[in-house]
C-alpha positions in Angstrom: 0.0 0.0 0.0 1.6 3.5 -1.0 2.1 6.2 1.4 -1.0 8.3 -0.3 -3.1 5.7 0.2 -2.8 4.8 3.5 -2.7 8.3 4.6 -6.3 8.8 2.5 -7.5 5.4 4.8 -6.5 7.1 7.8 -8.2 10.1 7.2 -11.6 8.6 6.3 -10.8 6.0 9.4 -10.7 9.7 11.8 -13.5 11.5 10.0 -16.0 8.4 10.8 -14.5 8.5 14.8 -15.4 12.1 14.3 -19.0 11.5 13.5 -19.5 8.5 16.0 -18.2 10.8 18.5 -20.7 13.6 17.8 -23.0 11.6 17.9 -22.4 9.9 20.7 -22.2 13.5 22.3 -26.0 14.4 21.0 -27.3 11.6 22.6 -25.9 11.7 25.8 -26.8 15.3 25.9 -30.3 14.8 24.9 -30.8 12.0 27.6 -29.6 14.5 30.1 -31.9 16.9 29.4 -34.3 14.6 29.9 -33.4 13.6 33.1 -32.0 16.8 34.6 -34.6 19.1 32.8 -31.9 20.7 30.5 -33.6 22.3 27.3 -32.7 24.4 24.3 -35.5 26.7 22.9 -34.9 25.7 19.6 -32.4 25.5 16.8 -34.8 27.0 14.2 -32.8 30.5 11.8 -35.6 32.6 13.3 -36.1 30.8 16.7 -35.0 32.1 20.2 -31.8 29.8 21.6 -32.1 29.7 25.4 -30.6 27.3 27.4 -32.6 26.6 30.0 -33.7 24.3 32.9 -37.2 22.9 33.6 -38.1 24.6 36.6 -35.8 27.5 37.1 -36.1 31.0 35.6 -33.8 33.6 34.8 -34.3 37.3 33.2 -34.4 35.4 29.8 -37.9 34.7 31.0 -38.8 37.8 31.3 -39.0 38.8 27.9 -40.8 37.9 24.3 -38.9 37.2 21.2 -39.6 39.0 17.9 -39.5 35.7 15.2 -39.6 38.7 12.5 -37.0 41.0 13.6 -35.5 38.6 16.0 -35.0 40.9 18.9 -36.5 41.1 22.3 -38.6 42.5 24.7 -38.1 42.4 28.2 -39.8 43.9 31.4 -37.8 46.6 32.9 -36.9 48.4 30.0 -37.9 52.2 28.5 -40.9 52.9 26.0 -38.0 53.7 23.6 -35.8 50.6 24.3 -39.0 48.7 23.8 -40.0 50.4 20.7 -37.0 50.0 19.2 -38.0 46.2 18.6 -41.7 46.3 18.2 -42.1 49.9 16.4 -44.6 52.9 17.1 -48.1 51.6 18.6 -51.4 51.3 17.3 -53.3 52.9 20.1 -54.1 52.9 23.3 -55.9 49.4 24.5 -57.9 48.5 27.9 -56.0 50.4 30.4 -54.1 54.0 31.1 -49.9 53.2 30.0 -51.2 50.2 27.7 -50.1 50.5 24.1 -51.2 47.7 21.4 -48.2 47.1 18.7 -48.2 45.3 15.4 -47.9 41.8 15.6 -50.4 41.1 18.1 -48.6 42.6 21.4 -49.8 44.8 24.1 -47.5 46.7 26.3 -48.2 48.5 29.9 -45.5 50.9 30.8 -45.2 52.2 34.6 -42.9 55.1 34.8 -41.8 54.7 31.2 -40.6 51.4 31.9 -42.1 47.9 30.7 -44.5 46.5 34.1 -46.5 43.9 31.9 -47.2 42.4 28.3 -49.7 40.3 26.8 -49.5 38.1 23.1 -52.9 38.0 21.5 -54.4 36.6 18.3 -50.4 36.6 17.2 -47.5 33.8 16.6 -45.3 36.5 15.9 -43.9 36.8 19.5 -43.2 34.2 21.6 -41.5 33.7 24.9 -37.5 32.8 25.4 -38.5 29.0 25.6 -40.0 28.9 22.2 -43.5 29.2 22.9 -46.7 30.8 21.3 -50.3 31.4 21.7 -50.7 28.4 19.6 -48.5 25.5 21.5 -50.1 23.1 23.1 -50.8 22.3 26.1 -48.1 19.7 27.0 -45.6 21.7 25.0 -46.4 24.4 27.5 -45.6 21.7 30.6 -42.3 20.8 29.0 -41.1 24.0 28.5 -42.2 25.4 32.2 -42.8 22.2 34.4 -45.8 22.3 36.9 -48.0 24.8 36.7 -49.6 26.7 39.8 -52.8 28.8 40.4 -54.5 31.7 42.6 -55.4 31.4 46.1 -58.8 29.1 45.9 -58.3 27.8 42.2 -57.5 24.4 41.8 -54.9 23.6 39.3 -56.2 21.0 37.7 -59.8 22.9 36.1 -58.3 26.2 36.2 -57.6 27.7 32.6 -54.8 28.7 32.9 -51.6 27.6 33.0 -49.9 30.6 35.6 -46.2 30.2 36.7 -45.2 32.9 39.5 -41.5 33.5 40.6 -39.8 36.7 42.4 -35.9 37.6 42.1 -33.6 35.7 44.3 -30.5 37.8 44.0 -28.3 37.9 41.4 -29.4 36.6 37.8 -32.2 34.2 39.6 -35.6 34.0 40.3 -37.0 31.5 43.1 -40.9 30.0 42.1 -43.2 31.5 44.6 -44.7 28.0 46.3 -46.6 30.3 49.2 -50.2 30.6 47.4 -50.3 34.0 49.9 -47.7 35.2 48.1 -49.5 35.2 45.0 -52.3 37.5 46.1 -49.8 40.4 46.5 -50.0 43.2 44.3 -45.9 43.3 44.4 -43.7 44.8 41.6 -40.7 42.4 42.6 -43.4 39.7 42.2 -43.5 38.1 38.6 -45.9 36.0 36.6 -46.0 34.5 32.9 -49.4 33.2 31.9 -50.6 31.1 29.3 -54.6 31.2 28.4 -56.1 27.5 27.1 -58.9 27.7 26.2 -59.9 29.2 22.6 -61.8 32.1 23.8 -58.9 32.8 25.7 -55.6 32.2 23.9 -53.1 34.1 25.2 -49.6 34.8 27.0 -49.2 37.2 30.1 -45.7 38.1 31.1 -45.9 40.9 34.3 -45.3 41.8 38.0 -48.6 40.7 40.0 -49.7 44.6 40.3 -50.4 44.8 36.6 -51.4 41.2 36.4 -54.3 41.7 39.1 -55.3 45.6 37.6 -55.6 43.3 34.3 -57.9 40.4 35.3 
């Protein structure tokens, strides 16, 4: 056997390690995330990519993605920050500091600064985990794990599917398990939404004050 050709063997002989290897690696990773609850949002050109854990939230929760111009909308941040993403608003909708944008999304602003948002009618936005107005339910579950409900609903009939959290120093939140704490009308308090039914398909990402002015 020449030189040439054994060196051409051993190269096809490394690139097929190479791809055993791989996937090897994509496997082990994807039965990880099934056991340890570690997801990716999605992989998709004009998807959101968010590492995330089942469970846990971050600030990357706290916004909605743009699939059109691929930016993103958080709470906290300025009218102008915000409409820098989602462009000048249609109107005023529902309540004082609400503003309805094209694509389906409504924005309250508190101070000049982003206190709630709601997706309606829209699969334009969606939230960091890859989900719209239009997943289904057990997508929903996947993507946020258990959900919880107000004081004197019970989780199982109620409508929604409500996750509440508050920050917990740092970049983390902590998953408010107190249903007392739920009632509070608290700005450091946080809750994302998701309406079921078809009369009420929507997604709700706000602090509890706006969320209880709203329903």
């Amino acid at each position: 056997m020449s030189l040439t050709s054994a060196t051409a063997k051993n190269k096809k002989i490394i690139t097929l390690l190479a791809v055993v290897i791989v996937c090897l690696a994509v496997a082990v990773l994807a039965l990880l995330g099934d056991k340890l609850g570690w997801y990716d949002s999605g992989s998709s050109a004009s998807g959101p990519k968010y590492g995330y854990k089942v469970g846990k939230f971050t600030k990357e929760d706290l916004a909605f993605y743009d699939t059109e111009s691929r930016g993103k909308i958080y709470l906290g941040m300025t009218k102008e920050e915000a409409e820098r993403v989602v462009g000048k608003p249609n109107g005023g909708v529902l309540v004082p500091g609400m503003f309805e944008y094209a694509g389906g999304i409504r924005i309250y602003y508190r101070e000049d600064h982003i206190a709630g948002m709601q997706v309606i009618n829209s699969d334009r936005y969606v939230t960091m985990r890859n989900i719209g107005i239009h997943s289904a339910d057990d997508e929903i579950i996947r993507a946020y794990g258990k959900s919880q409900a107000p004081p004197g609903m019970d989780p199982d009939t109620y409508t929604f599917r409500d996750y509440y959290f508050t920050p917990k120093g740092g970049k983390a939140y902590e998953i408010l398990e107190n249903t007392d704490d739920r009632n509070l009308a608290n700005t450091d308090k946080l809750i994302i939404s998701f309406g079921l039914q078809s009369d009420s398909k929507m997604i709700l990402i706000s602090d509890l004050k706006f969320a209880q002015n709203l329903s």
